[in-house]
C-alpha positions, 0 to 999 in steps of 0.5 A, spaced: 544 736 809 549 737 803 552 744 801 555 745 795 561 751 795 559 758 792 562 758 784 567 763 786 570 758 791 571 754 787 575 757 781 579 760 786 581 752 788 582 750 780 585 757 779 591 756 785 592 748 782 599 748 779 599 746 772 600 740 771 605 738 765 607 745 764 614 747 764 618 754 763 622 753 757 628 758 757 632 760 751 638 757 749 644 761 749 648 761 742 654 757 743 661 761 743 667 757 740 667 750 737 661 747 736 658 741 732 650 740 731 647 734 730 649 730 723 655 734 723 662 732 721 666 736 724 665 743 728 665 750 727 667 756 730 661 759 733 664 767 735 660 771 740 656 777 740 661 783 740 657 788 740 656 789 747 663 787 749 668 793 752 673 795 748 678 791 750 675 784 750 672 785 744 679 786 741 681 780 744 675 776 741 676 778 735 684 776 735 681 769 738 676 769 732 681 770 727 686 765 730 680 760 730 678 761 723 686 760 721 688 754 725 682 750 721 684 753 714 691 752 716 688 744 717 690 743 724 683 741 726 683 735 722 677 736 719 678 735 711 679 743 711 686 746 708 686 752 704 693 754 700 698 757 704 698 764 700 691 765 700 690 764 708 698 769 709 694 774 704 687 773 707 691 774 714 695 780 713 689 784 711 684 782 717 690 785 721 690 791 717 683 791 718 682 788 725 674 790 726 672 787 719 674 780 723 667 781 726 664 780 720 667 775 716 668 770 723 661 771 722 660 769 715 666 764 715 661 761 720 656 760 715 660 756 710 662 752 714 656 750 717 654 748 709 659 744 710 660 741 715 652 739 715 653 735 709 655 740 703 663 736 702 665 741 696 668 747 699 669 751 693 665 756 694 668 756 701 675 758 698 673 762 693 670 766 698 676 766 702 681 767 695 677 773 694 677 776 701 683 781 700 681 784 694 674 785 696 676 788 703 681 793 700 676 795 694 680 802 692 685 802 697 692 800 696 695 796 702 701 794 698 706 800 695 712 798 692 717 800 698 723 795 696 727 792 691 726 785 688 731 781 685 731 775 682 733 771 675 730 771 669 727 764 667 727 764 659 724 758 659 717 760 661 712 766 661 710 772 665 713 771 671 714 775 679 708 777 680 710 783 685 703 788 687 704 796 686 700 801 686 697 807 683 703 812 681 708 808 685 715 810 680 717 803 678 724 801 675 725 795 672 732 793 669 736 787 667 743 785 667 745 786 658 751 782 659 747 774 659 745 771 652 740 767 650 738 765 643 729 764 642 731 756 638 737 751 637 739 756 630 737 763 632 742 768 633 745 770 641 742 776 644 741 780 650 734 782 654 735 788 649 732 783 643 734 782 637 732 789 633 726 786 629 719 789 630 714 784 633 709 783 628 702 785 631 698 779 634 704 774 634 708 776 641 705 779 647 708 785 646 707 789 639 706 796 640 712 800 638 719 799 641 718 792 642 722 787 639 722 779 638 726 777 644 726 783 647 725 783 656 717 785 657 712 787 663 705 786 664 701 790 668 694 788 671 689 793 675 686 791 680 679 790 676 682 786 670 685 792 665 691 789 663 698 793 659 704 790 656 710 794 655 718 794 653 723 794 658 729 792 654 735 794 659 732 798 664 725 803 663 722 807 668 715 806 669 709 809 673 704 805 675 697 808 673 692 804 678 693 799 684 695 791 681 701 787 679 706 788 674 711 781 672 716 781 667 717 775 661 722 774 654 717 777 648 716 770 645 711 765 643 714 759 645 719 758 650 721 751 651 726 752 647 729 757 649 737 757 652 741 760 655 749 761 653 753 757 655 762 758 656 765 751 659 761 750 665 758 757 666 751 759 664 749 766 663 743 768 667 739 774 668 738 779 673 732 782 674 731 788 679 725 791 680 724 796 686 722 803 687 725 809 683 730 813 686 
């Protein structure tokens, strides 16, 4: 006689079967460190999770970050990415004085380049990015006060020139040497950086407020949010700065092409300009 195995049995037997096809699938760790995804052009720096790093080793991998986002800016990765020197020197110098926000930005920088390295070629807002990178991380703070003196010669041959940072109240001098000549064309009268004594006509010169003159050496201040001043130098002024920004210095002219210098046998007279904190 044939006899059939109870209903319980028989599920115990179905249920002690291994499934067939399936497998346990786990999830890929992210990748640390140079890694390129499939179609990519080139790698991308991947940084690691810092948060649950000790002190110490988090500091390390921030510096291996920021070393990493630097050589591929620097074009040493031979990836079709170099950024202008200045931009990176400055974007340095910031992340160093700030070496926490380098978690933040290696995290972003990221994301830029996975944009282009998956088929986005124009790096521009990459750069622009990057360009913009101090400004935004020292928003109200002054990283760059005016602590030594700079010297250099006067170009009357171009405009604003020595772009040079200060910030708010630092005490500026800012002087020229009166013994140089030039003349502002082939039939103007020799003068000095004092200018020639005609007031500047409004709206014609850079600067036009009273005390300026034709001729005459001028700066320009620029706040970091776009505010911008042009005042008299002549000689020498004493000037405070009113916000954080830039100041440059330039001949009050409107055109400078022909501008020259006097000339005594095969001297050429030169301007020295010095600017440099107050003593």
């Amino acid at each position: 006689m044939q006899r059939s195995l109870p209903y319980l049995s028989i599920a115990v037997i179905f249920a002690a079967l291994p499934a067939c096809g399936k497998k346990t699938v786990e999830p890929t760790a992210p990748p640390v460190g140079w890694h390129a995804e499939e179609g990519w052009t080139a790698q991308c720096y991947f940084p690691p999770d810092y948060a649950p790093m000790p002190t110490t080793d988090r500091r390390q991998s921030r510096q291996t970050s920021l070393e990493a986002m630097m050589s591929q800016w620097q074009g040493e990765r031979s990836d079709g990415i170099l950024v202008d020197a200045r931009i990176v020197e400055d974007v340095e110098t910031t992340l160093l004085g700030y070496p926490d926000r380098i978690e933040q930005i290696s995290q972003k920088n990221l994301e830029y380049c996975k944009q282009v390295m998956g088929g986005v070629p124009d790096t521009e807002e990459w750069v622009t990015w990057l360009r913009g990178l101090p400004r935004a991380l020292t928003e109200g703070e002054c990283i760059a006060p005016l602590l030594d003196t700079w010297f250099d010669y006067l170009d009357i041959g171009k405009g604003w020139q020595l772009l040079i940072p200060v910030c708010t109240d630092n005490v500026v001098t800012i002087a020229a040497t009166v013994k140089d000549k030039f003349r502002l064309s082939d039939d103007a009268e020799w003068i000095n950086v004092e200018g020639n004594g005609l007031a500047a006509s409004a709206g014609e010169l850079p600067c036009n407020i009273e005390g300026c003159f034709q001729g005459q050496l001028v700066a320009r201040f620029v706040s970091d949010d776009g505010v911008e001043s042009i005042f008299p130098v002549g000689g020498e002024t004493v000037w405070t700065a009113p916000a954080n920004g830039t100041i440059s210095v330039a001949i009050n002219d409107d055109t400078y092409y022909d501008n020259t210098w006097y000339q005594s046998g095969q001297i050429i007279d030169h301007a020295a300009i010095t600017i440099g904190p107050a003593n």
